[in-house]
C-alpha positions in Angstrom: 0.0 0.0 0.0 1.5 3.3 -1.1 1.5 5.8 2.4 -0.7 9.1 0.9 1.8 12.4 1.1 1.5 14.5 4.5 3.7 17.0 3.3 2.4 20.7 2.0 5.3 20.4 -0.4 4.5 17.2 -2.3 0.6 17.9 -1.9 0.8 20.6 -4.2 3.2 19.2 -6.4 0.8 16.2 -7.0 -2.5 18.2 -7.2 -0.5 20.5 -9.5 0.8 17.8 -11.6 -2.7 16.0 -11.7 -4.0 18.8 -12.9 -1.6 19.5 -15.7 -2.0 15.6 -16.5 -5.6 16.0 -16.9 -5.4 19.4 -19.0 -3.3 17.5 -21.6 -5.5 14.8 -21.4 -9.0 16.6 -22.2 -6.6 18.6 -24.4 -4.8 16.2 -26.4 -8.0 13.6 -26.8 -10.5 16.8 -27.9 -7.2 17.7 -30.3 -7.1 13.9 -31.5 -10.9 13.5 -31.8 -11.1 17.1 -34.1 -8.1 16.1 -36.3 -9.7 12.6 -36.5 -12.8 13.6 -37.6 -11.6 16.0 -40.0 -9.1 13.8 -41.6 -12.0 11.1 -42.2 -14.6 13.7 -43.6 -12.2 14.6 -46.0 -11.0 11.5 -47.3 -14.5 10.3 -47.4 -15.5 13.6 -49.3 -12.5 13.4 -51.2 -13.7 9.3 -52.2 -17.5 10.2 -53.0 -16.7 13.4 -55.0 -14.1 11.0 -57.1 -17.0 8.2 -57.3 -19.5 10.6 -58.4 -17.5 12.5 -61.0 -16.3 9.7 -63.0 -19.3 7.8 -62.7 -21.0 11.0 -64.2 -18.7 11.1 -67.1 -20.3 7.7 -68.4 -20.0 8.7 -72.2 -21.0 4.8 -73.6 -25.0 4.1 -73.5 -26.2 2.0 -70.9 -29.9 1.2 -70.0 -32.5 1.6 -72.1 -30.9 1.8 -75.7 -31.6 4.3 -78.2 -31.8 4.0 -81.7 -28.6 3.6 -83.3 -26.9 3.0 -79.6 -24.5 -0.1 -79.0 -24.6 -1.6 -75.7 -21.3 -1.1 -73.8 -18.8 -4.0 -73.7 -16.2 -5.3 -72.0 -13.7 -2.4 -72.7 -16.3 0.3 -71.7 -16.3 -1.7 -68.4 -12.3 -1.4 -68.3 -11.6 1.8 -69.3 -14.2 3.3 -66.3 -12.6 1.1 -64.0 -9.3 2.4 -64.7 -10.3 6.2 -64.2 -11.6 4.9 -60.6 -8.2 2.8 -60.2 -5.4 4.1 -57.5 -2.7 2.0 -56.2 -4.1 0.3 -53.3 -7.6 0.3 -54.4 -10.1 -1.9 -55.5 -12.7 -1.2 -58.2 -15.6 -3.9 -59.1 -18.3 -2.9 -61.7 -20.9 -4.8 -62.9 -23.8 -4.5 -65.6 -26.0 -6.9 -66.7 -23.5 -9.8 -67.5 -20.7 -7.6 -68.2 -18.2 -7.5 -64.9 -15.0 -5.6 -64.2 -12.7 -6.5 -61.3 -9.1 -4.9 -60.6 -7.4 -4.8 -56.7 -6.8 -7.9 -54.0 -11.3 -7.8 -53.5 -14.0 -9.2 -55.4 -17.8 -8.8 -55.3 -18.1 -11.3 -52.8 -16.1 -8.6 -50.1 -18.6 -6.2 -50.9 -21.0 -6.1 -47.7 -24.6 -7.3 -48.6 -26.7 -4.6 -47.4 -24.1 -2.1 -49.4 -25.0 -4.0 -52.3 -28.7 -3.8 -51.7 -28.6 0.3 -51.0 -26.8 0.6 -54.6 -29.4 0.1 -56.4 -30.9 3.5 -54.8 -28.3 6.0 -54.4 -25.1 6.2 -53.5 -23.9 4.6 -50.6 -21.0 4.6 -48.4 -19.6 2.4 -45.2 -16.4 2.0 -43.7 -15.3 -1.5 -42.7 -12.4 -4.0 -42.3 -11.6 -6.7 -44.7 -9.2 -9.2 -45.0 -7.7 -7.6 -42.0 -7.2 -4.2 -43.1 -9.8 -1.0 -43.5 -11.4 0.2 -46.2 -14.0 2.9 -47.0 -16.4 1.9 -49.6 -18.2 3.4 -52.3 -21.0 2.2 -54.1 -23.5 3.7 -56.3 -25.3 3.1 -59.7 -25.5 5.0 -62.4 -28.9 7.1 -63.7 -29.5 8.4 -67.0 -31.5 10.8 -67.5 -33.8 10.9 -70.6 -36.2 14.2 -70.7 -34.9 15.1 -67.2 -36.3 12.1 -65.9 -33.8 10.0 -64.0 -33.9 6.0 -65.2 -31.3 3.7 -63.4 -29.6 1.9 -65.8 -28.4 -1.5 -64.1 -24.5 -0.2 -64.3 -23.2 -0.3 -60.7 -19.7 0.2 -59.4 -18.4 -0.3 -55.8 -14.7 1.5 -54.7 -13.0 0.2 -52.2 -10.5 3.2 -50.8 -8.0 1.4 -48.2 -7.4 4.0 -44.9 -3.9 2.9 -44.3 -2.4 5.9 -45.2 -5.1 7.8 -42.9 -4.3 5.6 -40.1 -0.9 6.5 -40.2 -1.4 10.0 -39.6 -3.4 9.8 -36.7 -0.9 7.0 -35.7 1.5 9.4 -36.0 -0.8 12.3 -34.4 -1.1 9.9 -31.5 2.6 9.4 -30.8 2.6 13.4 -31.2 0.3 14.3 -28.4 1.5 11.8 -26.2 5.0 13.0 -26.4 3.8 16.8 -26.4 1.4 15.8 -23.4 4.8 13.7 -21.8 6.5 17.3 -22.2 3.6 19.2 -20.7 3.7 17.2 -18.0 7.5 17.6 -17.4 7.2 21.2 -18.0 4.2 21.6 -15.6 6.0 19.1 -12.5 8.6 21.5 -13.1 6.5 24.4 -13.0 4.6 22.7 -9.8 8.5 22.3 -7.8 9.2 25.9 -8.6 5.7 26.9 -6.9 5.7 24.9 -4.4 9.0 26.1 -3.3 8.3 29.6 -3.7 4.8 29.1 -2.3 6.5 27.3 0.7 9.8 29.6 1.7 7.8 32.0 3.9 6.3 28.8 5.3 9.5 27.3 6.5 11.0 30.4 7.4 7.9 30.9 9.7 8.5 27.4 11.0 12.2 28.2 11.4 11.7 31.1 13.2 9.2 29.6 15.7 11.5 26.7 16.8 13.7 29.7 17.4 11.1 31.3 19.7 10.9 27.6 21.3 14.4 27.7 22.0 14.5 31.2 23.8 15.7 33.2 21.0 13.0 35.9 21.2 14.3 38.7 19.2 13.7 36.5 16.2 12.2 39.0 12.9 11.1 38.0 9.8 11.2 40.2 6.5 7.1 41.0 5.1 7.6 40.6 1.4 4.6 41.9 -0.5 1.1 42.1 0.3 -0.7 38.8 0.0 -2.0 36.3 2.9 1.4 35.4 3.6 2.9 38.7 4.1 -0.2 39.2 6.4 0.8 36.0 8.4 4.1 36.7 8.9 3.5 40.7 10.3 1.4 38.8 12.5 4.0 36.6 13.4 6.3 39.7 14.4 3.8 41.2 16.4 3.1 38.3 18.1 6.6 37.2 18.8 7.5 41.4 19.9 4.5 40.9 22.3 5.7 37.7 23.4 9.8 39.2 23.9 8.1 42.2 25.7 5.8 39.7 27.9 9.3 37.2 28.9 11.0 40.0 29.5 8.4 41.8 32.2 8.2 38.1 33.7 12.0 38.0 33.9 12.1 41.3 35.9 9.5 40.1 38.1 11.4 36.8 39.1 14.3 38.3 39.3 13.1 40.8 41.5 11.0 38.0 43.4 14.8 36.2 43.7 16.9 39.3 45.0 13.6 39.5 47.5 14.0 36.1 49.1 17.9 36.1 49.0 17.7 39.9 50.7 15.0 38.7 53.2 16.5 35.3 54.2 20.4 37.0 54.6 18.3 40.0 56.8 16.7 37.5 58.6 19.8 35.9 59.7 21.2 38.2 62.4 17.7 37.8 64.2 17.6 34.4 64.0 21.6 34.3 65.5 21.1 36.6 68.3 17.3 34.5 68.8 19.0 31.3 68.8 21.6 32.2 71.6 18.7 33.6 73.8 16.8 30.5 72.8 19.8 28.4 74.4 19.5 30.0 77.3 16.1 29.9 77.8 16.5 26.2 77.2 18.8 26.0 79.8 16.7 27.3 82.5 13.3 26.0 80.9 13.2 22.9 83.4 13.5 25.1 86.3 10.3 27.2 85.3 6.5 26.4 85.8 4.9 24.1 83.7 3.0 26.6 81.5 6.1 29.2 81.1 7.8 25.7 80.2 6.3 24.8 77.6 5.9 28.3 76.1 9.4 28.5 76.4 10.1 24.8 74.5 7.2 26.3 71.6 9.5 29.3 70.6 12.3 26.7 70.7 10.9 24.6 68.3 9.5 27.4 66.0 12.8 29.4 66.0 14.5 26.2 64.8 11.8 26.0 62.5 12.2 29.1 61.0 16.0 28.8 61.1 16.1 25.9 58.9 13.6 28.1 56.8 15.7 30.9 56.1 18.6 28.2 55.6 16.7 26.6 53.3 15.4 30.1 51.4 19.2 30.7 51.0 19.9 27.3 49.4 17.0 28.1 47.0 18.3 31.1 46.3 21.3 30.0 45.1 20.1 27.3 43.2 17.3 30.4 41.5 20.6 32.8 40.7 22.8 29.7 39.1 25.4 30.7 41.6 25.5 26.8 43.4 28.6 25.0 42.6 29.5 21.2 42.7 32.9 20.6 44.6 33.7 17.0 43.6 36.3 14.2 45.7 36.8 10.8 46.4 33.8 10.1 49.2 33.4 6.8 50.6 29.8 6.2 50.7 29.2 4.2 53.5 31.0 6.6 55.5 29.4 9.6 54.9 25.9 7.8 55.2 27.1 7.2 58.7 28.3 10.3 59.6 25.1 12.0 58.2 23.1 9.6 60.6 25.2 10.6 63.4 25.6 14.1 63.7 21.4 14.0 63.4 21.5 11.4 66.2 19.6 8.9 63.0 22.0 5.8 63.6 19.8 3.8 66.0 16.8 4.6 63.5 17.6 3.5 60.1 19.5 0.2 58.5 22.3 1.1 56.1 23.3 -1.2 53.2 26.5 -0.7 51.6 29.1 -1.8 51.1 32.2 -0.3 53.1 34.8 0.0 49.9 32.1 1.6 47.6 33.8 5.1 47.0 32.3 7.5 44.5 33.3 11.5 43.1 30.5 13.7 45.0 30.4 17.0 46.6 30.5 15.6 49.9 28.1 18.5 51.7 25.6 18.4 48.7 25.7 14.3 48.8 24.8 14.8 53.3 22.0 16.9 52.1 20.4 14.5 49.3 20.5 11.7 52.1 19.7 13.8 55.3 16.7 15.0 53.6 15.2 11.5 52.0 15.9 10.0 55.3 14.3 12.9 58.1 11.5 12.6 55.3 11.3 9.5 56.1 11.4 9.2 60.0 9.0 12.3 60.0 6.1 10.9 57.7 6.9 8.2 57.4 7.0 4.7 59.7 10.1 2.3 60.7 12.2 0.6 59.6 13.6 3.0 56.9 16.4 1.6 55.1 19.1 3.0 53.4 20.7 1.2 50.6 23.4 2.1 48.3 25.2 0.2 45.5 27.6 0.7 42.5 26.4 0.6 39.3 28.1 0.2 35.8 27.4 4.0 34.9 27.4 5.6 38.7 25.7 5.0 42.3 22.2 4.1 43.1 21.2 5.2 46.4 17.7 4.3 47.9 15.4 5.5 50.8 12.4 3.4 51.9 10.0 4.0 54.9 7.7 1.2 55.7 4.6 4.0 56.3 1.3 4.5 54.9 2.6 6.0 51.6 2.5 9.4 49.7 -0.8 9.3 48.1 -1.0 8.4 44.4 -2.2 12.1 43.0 0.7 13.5 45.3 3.2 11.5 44.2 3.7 13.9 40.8 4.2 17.1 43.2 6.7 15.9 45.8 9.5 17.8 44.4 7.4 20.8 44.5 8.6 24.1 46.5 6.6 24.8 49.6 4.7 20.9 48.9 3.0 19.0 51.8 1.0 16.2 51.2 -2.6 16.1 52.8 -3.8 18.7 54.2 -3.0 17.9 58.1 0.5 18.2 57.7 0.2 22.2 56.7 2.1 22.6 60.1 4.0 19.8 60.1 7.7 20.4 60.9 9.9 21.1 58.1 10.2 24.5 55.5 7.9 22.5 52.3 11.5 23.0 50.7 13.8 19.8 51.5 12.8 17.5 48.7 13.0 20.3 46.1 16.5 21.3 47.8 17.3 17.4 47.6 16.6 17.3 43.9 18.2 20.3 42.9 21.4 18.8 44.1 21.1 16.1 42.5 20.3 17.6 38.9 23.5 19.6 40.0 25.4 16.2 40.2 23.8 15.1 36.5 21.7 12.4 38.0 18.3 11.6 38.8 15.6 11.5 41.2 12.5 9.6 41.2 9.5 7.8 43.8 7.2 5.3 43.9 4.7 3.9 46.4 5.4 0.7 47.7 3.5 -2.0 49.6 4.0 -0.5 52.0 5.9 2.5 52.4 7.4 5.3 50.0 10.4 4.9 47.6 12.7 7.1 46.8 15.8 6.1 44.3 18.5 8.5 43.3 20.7 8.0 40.4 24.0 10.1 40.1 26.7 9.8 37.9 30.6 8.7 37.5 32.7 11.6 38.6 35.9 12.0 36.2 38.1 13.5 38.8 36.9 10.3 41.2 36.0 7.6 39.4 33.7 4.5 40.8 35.8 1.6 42.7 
């Protein structure tokens, strides 16, 4: 099966050349047909008017005899036959017992009903014998005594062979065909030129729209002329200056919206210090005070921490927004630093750790502590035990994974977990933690060129990063 064309381009070149095909087709059969009918009229006209004249220039009496009149003879017969004679032709004439036959046909060739019609007027048919065609005349001949018309029993038939007339519309056939071949050449020429020049502001719209797509937003095109395409591609300027002008405003605005968070989360920071080394003291002398100032006391604890691993976060973000985070790779061992990240957050007696203890990888070793201390306080915070950590070497880098054994994230969330400011359900709106550590925890790992992905398990919630061979540390 022959796949139809989806192309613009090879559409109109087909539809074009259809219709040039067809055109030379009606043309060159109507031309045929004309030149046809014309070239038979004439050699018919030319045949009868032949017939008729020499059969009118009977000088030898025939019919009814006069007085003094010898009936015709043999020779009389001859000499007509030979004024009708013509290379190629066949001439029969007959009267009373008298015959005259010259050419490769005989009486018996001569059609019956022909025949029969000749004894009226003259007669003509066209018709194939012995293989080849011939157009036959018949007729008989009158005289006329006192103007009154007495047929005489003298009838001739002519048979006029067509070959010659079949060769010309051979050869007018072979003509046309070979003019229409040349139209047709002509015209899918024509059609390719069209097409192209039909299609160049088409594909220069198109090129200039992947450039939009890739962020090149100054992109212009030239308006030639004043047809439908100019008009579509002034459009396409307008649009594409409404569009620069648009990215442009929304670019100020996040960048201003960037410097805002960076310039309130560095303000906030002396606060926070000079709040946190109050909140130590107050912590200090917090079991000494009544219950209610107690716990009062432990609530601003826990909310100034809160809001200092806010602002820590906001900074990380920050960074990450202004493109000014960099990846310091070494030689880490991974089990190692898995531990260590456990320990300093007082994790170790919480989670199971599976890895092997020569498995050493090229990571920034602070961003590396931050992918796993936030998977993992994700996990013991929403989560339920055990969680387990597992790591392992891979042919093309190292596969870390984070499992809780909980009720799960729900399905619909699972698509948004990566989100900034993200909770899932809506009882955990003041849940601890800034909304920000799994978005922080995937920005660094896009920083290291890997990957990040979870799952739902049965039961529990799986997280599995991906990040790749470092070339200053390779795998071991």
């Amino acid at each position: 099966m022959i796949p139809r064309p989806t192309g613009l381009r090879a559409r109109l070149v087909i539809t074009f050349t259809l219709v040039a095909v067809a055109a030379s087709f009606m043309v060159a059969t109507i031309g045929y047909e004309l030149a046809k009918t014309a070239l038979v009229r004439r050699a018919e006209s030319t045949s009868i008017e032949l017939v008729t004249k020499e059969l009118g220039r009977v000088d030898f009496p025939v019919g009814t005899l006069r007085t003094g009149e010898a009936p015709p003879n043999s020779r009389n017969l001859e000499r007509l036959g030979q004024t009708l004679m013509a290379p190629g032709r066949s001439v029969l004439i007959e009267y009373r017992s008298l015959s005259f036959a010259r050419g490769p046909l005989n009486l018996a060739d001569v059609p019956g009903e022909l025949y029969g019609r000749a004894k009226q007027s003259l007669v003509t048919q066209r018709k194939i014998v012995r293989g080849r065609l011939y157009f036959i005349v018949g007729a008989e001949v009158y005289r006329k005594e006192d103007g009154v018309p007495e047929p005489t029993g003298l009838r001739a038939f002519v048979f006029f062979p067509l070959d010659d007339d079949e060769d010309q519309l051979a050869t007018l056939r072979n003509t046309l065909a070979q003019g229409g071949a040349v139209i047709v050449l002509v015209a899918l020429g024509v059609a390719l030129l069209s097409a192209r020049q039909v299609l160049l502001p088409v594909r220069r719209l198109s090129a200039a729209a992947q450039a939009l797509g890739q962020g090149r937003l100054d992109t212009r095109l030239p308006v030639h002329g004043q047809d439908e395409l100019a008009e579509l591609t002034a459009r396409f300027n307008d649009a594409a200056a409404a569009l620069e002008l648009s990215v442009s405003e929304l670019r100020s605005l996040e960048a201003m919206s960037r410097r805002f968070v960076a310039d309130v989360s560095h303000e906030l920071r002396t606060p926070l210090t000079a709040m946190t080394a109050v909140a130590d003291m107050l912590s200090e002398e917090a079991a000494r005070l009544p219950h209610a100032p107690a716990e009062a006391v432990r609530l601003v604890l826990r909310e100034i921490e809160r809001l200092r691993e806010l602002v820590e976060h906001l900074i990380e973000v920050s960074r990450f927004d202004a493109g000014t985070a960099t990846l310091n790779l070494e030689p880490v061992n991974v089990a190692d630093a898995i531990q260590d990240c456990l320990e300093v957050r007082g994790w170790t007696e919480k989670v199971r750790v599976n890895c092997a203890r020569s498995l050493t990888v090229g990571v920034d070793p602070r961003r590396f502590d931050v992918i796993v201390a936030n998977l993992v306080g994700n996990a013991l915070k929403h989560g339920e035990p055990p969680v387990l950590v597992s790591a392992r070497g891979t042919e093309n880098g190292l596969e870390v994974k984070v499992r809780d054994h909980g009720a799960g994230i729900p399905q619909e969330a699972l698509a948004h977990v990566f989100d900034r400011f993200f909770k899932a359900g809506a009882g955990r709106a003041r849940s601890q933690g800034s909304g920000l550590g799994l978005a922080i925890t995937k920005a660094n790992v896009l920083l290291h060129g890997g990957t990040i992905s979870v799952r739902r398990q049965n039961p529990g919630t799986l997280f599995t990063v991906w990040l790749p061979h470092s070339r200053n540390a390779p795998l071991s």
